[in-house]
C-alpha positions as CSV (number, residue, x, y, z in Angstrom):
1,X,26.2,82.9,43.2
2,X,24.3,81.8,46.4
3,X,25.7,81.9,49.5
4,X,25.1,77.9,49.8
5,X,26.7,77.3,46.4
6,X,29.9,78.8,46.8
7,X,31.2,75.9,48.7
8,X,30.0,73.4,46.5
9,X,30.5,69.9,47.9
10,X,32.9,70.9,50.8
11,X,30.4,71.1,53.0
12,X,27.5,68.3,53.9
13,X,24.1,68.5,54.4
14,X,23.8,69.6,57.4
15,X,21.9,67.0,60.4
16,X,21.2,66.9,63.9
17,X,24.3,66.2,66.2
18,X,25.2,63.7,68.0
19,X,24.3,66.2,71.3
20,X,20.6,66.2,70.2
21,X,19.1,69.6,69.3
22,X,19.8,72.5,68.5
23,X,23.2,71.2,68.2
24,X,23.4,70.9,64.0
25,X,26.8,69.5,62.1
26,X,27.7,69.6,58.7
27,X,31.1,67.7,57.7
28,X,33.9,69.6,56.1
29,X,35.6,67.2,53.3
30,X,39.1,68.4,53.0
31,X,42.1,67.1,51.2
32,X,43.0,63.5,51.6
33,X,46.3,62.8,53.0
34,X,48.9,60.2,52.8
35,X,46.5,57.6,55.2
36,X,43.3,58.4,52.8
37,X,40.2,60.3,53.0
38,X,39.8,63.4,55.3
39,X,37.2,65.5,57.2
40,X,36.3,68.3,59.8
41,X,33.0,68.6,61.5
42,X,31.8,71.8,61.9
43,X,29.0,72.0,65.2
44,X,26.9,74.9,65.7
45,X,24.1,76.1,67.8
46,X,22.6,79.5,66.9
47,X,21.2,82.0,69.5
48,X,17.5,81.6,68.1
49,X,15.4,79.9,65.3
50,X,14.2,82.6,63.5
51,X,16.8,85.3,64.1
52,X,21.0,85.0,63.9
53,X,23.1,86.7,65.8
54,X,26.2,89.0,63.7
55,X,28.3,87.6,66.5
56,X,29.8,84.3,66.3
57,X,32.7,82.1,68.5
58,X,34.7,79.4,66.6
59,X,35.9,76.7,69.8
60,X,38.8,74.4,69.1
61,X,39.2,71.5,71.5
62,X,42.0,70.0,72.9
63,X,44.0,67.0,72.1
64,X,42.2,63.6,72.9
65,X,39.3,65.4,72.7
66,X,36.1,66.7,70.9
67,X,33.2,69.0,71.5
68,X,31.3,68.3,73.9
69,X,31.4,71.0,76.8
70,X,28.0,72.4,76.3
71,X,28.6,74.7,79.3
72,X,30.8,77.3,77.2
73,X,28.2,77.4,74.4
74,X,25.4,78.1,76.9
75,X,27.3,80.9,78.1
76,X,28.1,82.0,74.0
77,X,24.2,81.6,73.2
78,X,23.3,83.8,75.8
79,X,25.6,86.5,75.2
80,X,24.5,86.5,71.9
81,X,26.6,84.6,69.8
82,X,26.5,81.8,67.4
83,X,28.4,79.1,68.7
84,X,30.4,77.0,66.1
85,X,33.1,74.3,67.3
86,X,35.5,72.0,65.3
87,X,36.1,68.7,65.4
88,X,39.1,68.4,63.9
89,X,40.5,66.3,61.5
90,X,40.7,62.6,63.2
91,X,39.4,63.6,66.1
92,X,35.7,62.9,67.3
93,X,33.0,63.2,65.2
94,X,36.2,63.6,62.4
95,X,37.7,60.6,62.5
96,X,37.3,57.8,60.4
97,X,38.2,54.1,60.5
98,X,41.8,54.1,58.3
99,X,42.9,57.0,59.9
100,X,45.9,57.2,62.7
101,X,43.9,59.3,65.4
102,X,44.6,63.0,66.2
103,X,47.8,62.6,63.7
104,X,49.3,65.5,61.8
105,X,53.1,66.1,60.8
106,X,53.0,69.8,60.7
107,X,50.2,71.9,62.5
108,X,49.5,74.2,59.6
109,X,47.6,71.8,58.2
110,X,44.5,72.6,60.4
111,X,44.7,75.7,58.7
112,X,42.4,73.8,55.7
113,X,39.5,73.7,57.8
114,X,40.0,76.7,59.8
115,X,40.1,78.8,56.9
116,X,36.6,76.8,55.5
117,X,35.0,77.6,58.8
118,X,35.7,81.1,58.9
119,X,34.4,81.4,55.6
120,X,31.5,79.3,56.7
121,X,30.4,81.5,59.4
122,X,31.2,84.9,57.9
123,X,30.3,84.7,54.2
124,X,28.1,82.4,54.8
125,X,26.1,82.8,57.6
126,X,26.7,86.8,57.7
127,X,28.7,87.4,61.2
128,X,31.0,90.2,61.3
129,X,32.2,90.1,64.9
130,X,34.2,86.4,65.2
131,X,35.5,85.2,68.7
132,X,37.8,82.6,68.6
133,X,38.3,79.6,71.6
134,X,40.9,77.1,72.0
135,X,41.5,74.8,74.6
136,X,45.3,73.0,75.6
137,X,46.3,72.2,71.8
138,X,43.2,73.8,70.8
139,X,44.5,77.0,71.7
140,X,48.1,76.0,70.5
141,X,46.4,75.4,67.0
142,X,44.9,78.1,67.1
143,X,47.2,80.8,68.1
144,X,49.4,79.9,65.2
145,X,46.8,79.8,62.9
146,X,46.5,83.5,63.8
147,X,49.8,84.2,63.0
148,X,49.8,82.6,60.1
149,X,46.5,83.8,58.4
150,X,45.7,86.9,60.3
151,X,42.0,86.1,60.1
152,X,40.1,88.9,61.1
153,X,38.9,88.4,64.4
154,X,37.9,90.3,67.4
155,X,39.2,88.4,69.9
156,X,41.0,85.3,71.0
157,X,39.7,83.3,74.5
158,X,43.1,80.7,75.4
159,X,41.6,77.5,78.1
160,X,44.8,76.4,79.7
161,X,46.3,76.5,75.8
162,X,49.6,74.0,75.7
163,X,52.6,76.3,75.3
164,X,55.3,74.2,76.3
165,X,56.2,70.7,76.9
166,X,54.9,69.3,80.6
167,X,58.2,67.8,81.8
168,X,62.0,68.1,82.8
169,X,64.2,70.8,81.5
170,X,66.4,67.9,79.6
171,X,63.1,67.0,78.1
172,X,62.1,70.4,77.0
173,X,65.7,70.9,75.2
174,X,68.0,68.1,74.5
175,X,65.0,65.8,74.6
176,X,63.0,68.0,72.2
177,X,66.5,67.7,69.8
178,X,65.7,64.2,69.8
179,X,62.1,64.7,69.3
180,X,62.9,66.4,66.5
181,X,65.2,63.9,64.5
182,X,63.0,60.8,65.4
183,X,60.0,62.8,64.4
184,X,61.7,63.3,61.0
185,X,62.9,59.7,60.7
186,X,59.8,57.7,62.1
187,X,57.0,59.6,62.6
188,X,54.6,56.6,63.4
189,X,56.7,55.5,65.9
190,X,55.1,55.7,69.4
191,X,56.9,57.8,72.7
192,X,56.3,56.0,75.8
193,X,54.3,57.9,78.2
194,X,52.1,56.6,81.6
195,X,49.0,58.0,81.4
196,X,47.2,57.8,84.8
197,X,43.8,57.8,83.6
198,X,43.1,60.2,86.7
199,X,41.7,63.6,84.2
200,X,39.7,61.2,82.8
201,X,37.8,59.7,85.9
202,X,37.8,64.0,87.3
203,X,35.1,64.3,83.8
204,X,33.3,61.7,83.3
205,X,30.0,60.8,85.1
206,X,30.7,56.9,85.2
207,X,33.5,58.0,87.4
208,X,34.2,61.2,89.7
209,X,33.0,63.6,87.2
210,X,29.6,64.6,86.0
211,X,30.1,64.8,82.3
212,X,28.7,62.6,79.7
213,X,30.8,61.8,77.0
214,X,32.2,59.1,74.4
215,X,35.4,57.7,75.6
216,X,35.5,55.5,72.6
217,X,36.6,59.7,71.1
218,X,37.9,60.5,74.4
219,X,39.0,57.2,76.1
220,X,40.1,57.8,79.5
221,X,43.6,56.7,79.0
222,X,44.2,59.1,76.0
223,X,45.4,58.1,72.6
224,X,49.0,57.1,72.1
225,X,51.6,60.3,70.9
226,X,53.8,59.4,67.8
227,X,57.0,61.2,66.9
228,X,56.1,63.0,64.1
229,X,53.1,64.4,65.8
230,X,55.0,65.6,68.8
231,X,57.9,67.1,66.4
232,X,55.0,69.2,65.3
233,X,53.6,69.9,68.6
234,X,57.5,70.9,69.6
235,X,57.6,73.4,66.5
236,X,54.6,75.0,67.4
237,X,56.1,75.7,70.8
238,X,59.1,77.1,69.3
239,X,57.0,79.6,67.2
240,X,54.9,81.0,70.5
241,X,58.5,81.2,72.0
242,X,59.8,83.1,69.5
243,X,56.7,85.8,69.7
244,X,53.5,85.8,67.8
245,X,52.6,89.2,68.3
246,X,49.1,89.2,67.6
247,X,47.1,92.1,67.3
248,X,43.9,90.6,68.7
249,X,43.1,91.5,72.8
250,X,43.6,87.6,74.4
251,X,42.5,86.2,77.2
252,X,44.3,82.9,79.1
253,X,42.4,81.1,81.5
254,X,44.2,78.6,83.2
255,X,44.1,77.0,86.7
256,X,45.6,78.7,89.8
257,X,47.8,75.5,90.6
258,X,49.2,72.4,88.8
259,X,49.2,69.3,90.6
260,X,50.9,65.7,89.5
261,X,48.7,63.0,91.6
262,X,49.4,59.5,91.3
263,X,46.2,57.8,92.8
264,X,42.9,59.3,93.3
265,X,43.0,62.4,95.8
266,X,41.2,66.1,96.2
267,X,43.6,67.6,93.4
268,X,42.5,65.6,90.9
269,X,39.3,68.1,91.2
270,X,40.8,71.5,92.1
271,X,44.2,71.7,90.2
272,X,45.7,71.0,86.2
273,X,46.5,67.4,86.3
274,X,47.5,67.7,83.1
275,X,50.0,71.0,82.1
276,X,52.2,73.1,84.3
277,X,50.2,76.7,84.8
278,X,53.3,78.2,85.3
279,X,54.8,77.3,82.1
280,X,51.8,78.8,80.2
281,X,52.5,82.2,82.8
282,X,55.7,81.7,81.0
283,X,55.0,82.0,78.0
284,X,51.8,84.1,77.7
285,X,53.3,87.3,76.7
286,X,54.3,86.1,73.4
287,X,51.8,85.4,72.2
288,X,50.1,88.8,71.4
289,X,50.7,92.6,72.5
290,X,47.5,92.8,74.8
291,X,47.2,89.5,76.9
292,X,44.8,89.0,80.1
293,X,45.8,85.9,82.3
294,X,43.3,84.9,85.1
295,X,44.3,82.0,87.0
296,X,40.8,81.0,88.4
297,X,41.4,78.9,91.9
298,X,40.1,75.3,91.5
299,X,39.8,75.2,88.0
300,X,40.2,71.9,86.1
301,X,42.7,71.7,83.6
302,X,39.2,72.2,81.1
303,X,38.2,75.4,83.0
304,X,35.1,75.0,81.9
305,X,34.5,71.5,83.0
306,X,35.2,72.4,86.4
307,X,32.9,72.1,89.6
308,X,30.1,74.8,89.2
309,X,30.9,78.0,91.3
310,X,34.1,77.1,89.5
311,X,33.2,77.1,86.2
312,X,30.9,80.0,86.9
313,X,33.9,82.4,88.3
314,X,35.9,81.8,85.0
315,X,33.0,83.1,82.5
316,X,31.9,85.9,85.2
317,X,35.7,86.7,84.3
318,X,35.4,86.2,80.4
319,X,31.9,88.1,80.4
320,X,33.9,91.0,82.4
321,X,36.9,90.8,79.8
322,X,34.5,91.0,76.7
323,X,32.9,94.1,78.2
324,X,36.3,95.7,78.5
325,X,38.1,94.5,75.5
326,X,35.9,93.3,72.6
327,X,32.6,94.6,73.2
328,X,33.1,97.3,74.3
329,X,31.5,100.4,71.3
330,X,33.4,102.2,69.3
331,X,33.8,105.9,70.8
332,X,32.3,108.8,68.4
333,X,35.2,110.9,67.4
334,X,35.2,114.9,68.7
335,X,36.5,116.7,65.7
């Protein structure tokens, strides 16, 4: 059976992307769900026309969010890598009219389209050395999917991933209790939050930021959180609490300092404005036995959305960890 074939009508035709070329996306149709149809995009961008790379990095994004940091594929494409990002189901390029935005009641079931993208890119398209990228509930999603499937990867790149709830310690235990039961009960109901809008204005180039994007996927206020998405979000948590104890090396990349503005000031563009670094310190040990943490000094809570020599310092540091820890060749034996 041809490579093409095996996937029957999964997978789309695959067209340019909405970033223009080489940017390509095919759609990934997936199981519906209780609110209807359902779909992943899958986005890639290959190091060259006429020859692929055997390397390959699979980026999840975060939550209110899609892929559009074109940064971290240049630096994949010249490294040698195909780049491939998800957007997941109803997010971004995934979501569709009917469908309650960024909503799931359990987190495993990203693992559909996961699973179809790895099989994409390695039977497929013919890598054997996979990378995977998550960033805040990206790399939540994507550190359990590990767990769960032990897909054979090389190595795992965290951007400020979303280990624990950003609040009070009553929120984070008798509050997440709560969580749990209304998340059960009602999980369409919405949990009151203020969003400042502040990240939002630090990105985008109509405000203080100099990146382009669609805030009608990324609106600058965020999407609302229901219960039952946040009871999975919490159980997710609990999991990396627990230990994941991957076997993959892992890098964290996080800011150097959190920051909780509430008008427009200087932090807005050198700290997380968004999760508490030192929660994902915390926690960063569980999640595999050989974990790297660089706290990168001005980094946005997107590291790699930051101001330049910003940005630039955090992949000097994941070009030196590759070199030490996933690229590094494999030592002839002295029998």
């Amino acid at each position: 059976m041809a490579a093409g074939r095996e996937f029957g009508d999964q997978v789309g035709e695959p067209a340019v992307d909405v970033l223009g070329e080489p940017y390509v996306a095919e759609t990934l149709r997936l199981e519906p769900d209780g609110e209807g149809e359902v779909v992943a995009t899958l986005v890639s961008r290959r190091t060259t026309v006429e020859r692929g790379s055997r390397r390959a990095v699979l980026h999840l994004h975060g939550f209110c969010d899609y892929f559009f940091q074109t940064p971290a594929a240049d630096f994949w494409v010249e490294r040698g890598y195909d780049f491939y990002a998800l957007d997941l189901r109803k997010y971004g390029r995934s979501l569709r009219p009917h469908q309650t935005p960024n909503f799931v009641l359990d987190l495993a079931e990203y693992d559909e389209e996961l699973d179809l993208a790895l099989r994409l890119i390695t039977r497929r398209d013919g890598h054997d050395h996979v990378v995977v990228t998550g960033h805040s509930t990206g790399g939540l999603i994507a550190s359990l999917w590990l767990h769960r499937t032990e897909a054979p990867v090389r190595g795992l790149v965290l951007n400020s991933p979303w280990l624990d709830l950003n609040g009070s310690f009553w929120l984070r235990t008798a509050g997440t209790k709560a969580i749990d039961q209304v998340g059960l009960r009602r999980p369409y109901q919405s949990i009151p939050r203020s969003v400042s809008g502040l990240y939002g204005r630090s990105l985008h180039r109509d405000h203080s930021g100099e990146w382009d994007y669609d805030v009608t996927w990324k609106p600058l206020e965020s999407w609302p959180v229901f219960a039952g998405w946040l009871r999975a979000v919490r159980r997710g948590h609990a999991t990396v609490h627990r230990g994941l104890g991957l076997d993959v090396p892992t890098l964290v990349l996080s800011s150097d300092r959190s920051a909780h503005p509430k008008s427009w000031d200087d932090l807005c563009t050198s700290c997380d404005i968004v999760l508490d670094v030192e929660l994902m310190a915390k926690w960063v040990h569980k999640l595999a036995s050989h974990v790297t943490l660089v706290r990168v000094p001005g980094a946005l809570h997107d590291v790699t959305l930051s101001r330049k020599p910003v940005r630039e310092h955090a992949f000097e540091e994941l070009g030196a960890w590759l070199d030490a820890f996933v690229e590094r060749p494999v030592q002839p034996r002295d029998d």
